[in-house]
Residue, then its C-alpha position, 0 to 999 in steps of 0.5 A: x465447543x469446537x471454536x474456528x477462525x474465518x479470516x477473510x481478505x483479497x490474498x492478492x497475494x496471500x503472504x508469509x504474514x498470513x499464514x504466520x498471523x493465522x498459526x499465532x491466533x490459532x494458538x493464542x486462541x485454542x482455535x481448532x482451525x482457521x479457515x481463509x476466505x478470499x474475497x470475489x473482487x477486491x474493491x479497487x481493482x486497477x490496471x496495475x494489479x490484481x490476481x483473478x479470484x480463481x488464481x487467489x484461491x489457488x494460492x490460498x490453497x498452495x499456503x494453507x492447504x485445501x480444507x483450509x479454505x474456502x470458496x464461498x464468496x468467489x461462488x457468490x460472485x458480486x459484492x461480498x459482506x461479511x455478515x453474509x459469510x458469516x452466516x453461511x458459516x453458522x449454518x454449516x457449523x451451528x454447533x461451532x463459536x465463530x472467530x472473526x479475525x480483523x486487523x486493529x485498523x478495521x475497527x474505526x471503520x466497523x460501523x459503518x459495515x452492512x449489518x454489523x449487529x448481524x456480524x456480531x451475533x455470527x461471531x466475536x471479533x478478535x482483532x490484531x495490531x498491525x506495524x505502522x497501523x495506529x489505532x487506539x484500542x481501548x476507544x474503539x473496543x468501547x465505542x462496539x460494546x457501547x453500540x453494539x454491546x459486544x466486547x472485541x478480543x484484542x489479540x496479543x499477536x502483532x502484525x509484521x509490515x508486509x504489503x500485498x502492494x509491494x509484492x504484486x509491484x515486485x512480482x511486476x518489475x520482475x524483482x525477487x518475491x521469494x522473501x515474502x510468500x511461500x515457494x510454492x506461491x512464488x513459482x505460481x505467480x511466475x509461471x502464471x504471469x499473474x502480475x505482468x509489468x505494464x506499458x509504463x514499467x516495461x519503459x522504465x526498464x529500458x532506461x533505469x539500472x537495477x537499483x534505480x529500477x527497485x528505488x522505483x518499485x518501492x516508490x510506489x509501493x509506498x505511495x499506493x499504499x497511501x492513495x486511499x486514505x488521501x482519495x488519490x486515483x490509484x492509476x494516477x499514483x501508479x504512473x506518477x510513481x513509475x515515471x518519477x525518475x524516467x530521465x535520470x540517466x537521459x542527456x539533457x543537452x538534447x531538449x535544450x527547452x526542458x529544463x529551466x536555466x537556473x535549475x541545480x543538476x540533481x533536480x534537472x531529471x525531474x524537469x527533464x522527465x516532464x517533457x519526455x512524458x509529454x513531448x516523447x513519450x505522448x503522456x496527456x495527464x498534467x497531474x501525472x506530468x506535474x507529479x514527475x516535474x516537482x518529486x525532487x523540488x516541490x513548490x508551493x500549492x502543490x496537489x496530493x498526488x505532487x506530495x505524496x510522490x514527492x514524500x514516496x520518494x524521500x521514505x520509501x524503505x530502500x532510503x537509508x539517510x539519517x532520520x529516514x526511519x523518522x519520516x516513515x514513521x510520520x508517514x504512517x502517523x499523519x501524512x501531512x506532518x510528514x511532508x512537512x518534515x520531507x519539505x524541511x529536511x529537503x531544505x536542512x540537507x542542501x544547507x548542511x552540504x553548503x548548497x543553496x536550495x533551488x528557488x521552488x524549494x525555497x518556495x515550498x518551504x515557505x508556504x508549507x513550513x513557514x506559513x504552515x499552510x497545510 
C-alpha cells in the first residue's frame, strides 16, 4: 500500500529544516512522498510578520517542488482543520495510508483539536522531537491511545532549532537569511520584500551599529518565540524588544531629567530610552516604555512583558557569557526558573566584578529570588 506524509504548517517561511526533517521521515518511513500543505492564515498574524498565503505557497513550491505541494487549505479560505485536510486527502487517495507528520510538542495540545477521532481514522500521527521542545512521549503517547485508542509513531528523526521567527525578523532588519532557507526562497523573499522592516526597526537602524542592530533582531526573535506560552500580546513584545536598546549610543547629557541621578553607566541607556520613547519619539504604551526602562536592571513586581525583554536580552544566541547556554536551557524549560536565575546571575557578575548592584536590582533580587515571589 502506497504510504504518503501530509505535513502541514504556515511555512512563513518554509526552512532548510522542513525540507530536512521531511526527506528523514520520508526515509525513516518508507513514505512514498510527502506532501506540504500550507496553512491559510496563520493564527496570530501581526503587524510584524507574515508572508500572504500565495506568497508561502510559492515558496513551498520553490523548496519542495510543485507536486509536492498542495493548495488545498489556501482554496479553502478561513479557519483551516486538520480533520478536514485530512479527509480531502482520504478522498483523493482511499487506496493510500496517510501519515501525519507533527512535532512532539503538538501532542499535549491534540485533544483539544476539533475532532480529533476524525483526525486519527484519516491518518496515524507520527510525531518528532523538536531541540529546546520538552515534551514526555511516553505520557502523551498513553494519554491518545487511552482515549482515542490509536497508537502515536514516535519518530527517530530529532528537530534542529530553526525559527521562522528569527528569520522573518532577520529578513526584516535586512540581515543574511541564506544560512536558513534555500537560495532560491531567499532570492524571493527579497525580491519580494515580503517581510519589510517597520516604522520601529527603520528607527533603530538609524542609531544602532551593526552588532548592536543583530543583538536587537535576536532579542525578539527570542522573546517572541516566548509570547505565547505567557499570553503576551505579540505587538507589544515586538516594540518592547525592538526599542530595548534605542538610546545605547544617544548622549544623555541632553535630557539631563531622564536618568536617575544614582544610576551606574551601563544602565542609564535604558532609563534614557524610556524618555526618548515617550517624549522624542511620541510612544503612548506604558507597558512597552516600562519594558525598555527596566530590561538592564529589573525591579520588583515587574510585568511579563518586563521580564521576558529582560530575560530576551541576557540569552538571546549572540550571548556568549559563561553559563549563557544554561540559561537558554531554562528558557526553554520553565520560564520562570529562568528569570530567576537572569535576576541572580545579574546580580553574581556585578558583584564578582567588585561593582555594587544598583538600588532596582537589589530590589529585584529580593523579591524575586530571596522571597521567591514568582
Amino acid at each position: 500500500m502506497e504510504k504518503i506524509g501530509i505535513f502541514g504548517g504556515t511555512f512563513d517561511p518554509v526552512h532548510n529544516e522542513h525540507i530536512r526533517m521531511a526527506e528523514r521521515v520520508k526515509e525513516e518511513l518508507c513514505l512514498s512522498r510527502v506532501v506540504a500543505v500550507p496553512t491559510f492564515s496563520p493564527p496570530h498574524k501581526t503587524h510584524s510578520e507574515c508572508a500572504p498565503a500565495a506568497a508561502r505557497l510559492e515558496m513551498l513550491e520553490l523548496a519542495f517542488g510543485g507536486e509536492n505541494v498542495c493548495d488545498y487549505e489556501i482554496r479553502e479560505g478561513g479557519t483551516s482543520y486538520t480533520y478536514k485536510t485530512l479527509e480531502h486527502f482520504k478522498a483523493v487517495y482511499p487506496e493510500s495510508q496517510l501519515v501525519f507528520l507533527v512535532g512532539g510538542d503538538m501532542l499535549e495540545d491534540f485533544k483539544t483539536w476539533r475532532f480529533p477521532e476524525r483526525i486519527l481514522a484519516a491518518a496515524n500521527l507520527a510525531a518528532f522531537e523538536r531541540e529546546g521542545a520538552y515534551v514526555d512521549f511516553d505520557r502523551e503517547c498513553g494519554a491518545i491511545k487511552t482515549r482515542f485508542g490509536a497508537d502515536v509513531i514516535r519518530l527517530s528523526y530529532r528537530g534542529k532549532r530553526v525559527s521562522s521567527t528569527k528569520i522573518r525578523l532577520y529578513a526584516m532588519f535586512g540581515l543574511d537569511i541564506s544560512p536558513y532557507v534555500p537560495s532560491a526562497v531567499a532570492r524571493y523573499i527579497a525580491g519580494n520584500g515580503l517581510y519589510p522592516p517597520t516604522p520601529a526597526v527603520r528607527l533603530v537602524r538609524t542609531v544602532l551599529g551593526e552588532k548592536r542592530f543583530a543583538h536587537t533582531a535576536n532579542v525578539a526573535a527570542c522573546a517572541l518565540d516566548k509570547a505565547k506560552s505567557l499570553g503576551l500580546d505579540r505587538d507589544k513584545v515586538f516594540d518592547a524588544c525592538v526599542y530595548h536598546d534605542i538610546a545605547k549610543y544617544a548622549d544623555k547629557a541632553k535630557f539631563p531629567a531622564a536618568v536617575p541621578a544614582d544610576a551606574p553607566a551601563p544602565v542609564a541607556h535604558a532609563f534614557l530610552g524610556a524618555y526618548m520613547l515617550e517624549h522624542v519619539y511620541g510612544v503612548k504604551d506604558r507597558d512597552v516604555i516600562n519594558a525598555v526602562r527596566y530590561h538592564t536592571t529589573g525591579r520588583a513586581g515587574m510585568s511579563d512583558l518586563e521580564k521576558l525583554v529582560f530575560v530576551a536580552d541576557m540569552v538571546e544566541e549572540g550571548r556568549t557569557f559563561d553559563g549563557a547556554e544554561r540559561l537558554r536551557r531554562l528558557f526553554d524549560a520553565d520560564f520562570d526558573a529562568c528569570f530567576s536565575a537572569c535576576v541572580e546571575t545579574t546580580r553574581r557578575h556585578l558583584l564578582e566584578a567588585g561593582k555594587t548592584p544598583y538600588r532596582l536590582t537589589e530590589e529585584c533580587y529580593d523579591y524575586y529570588v530571596k522571597e521567591k515571589r514568582i
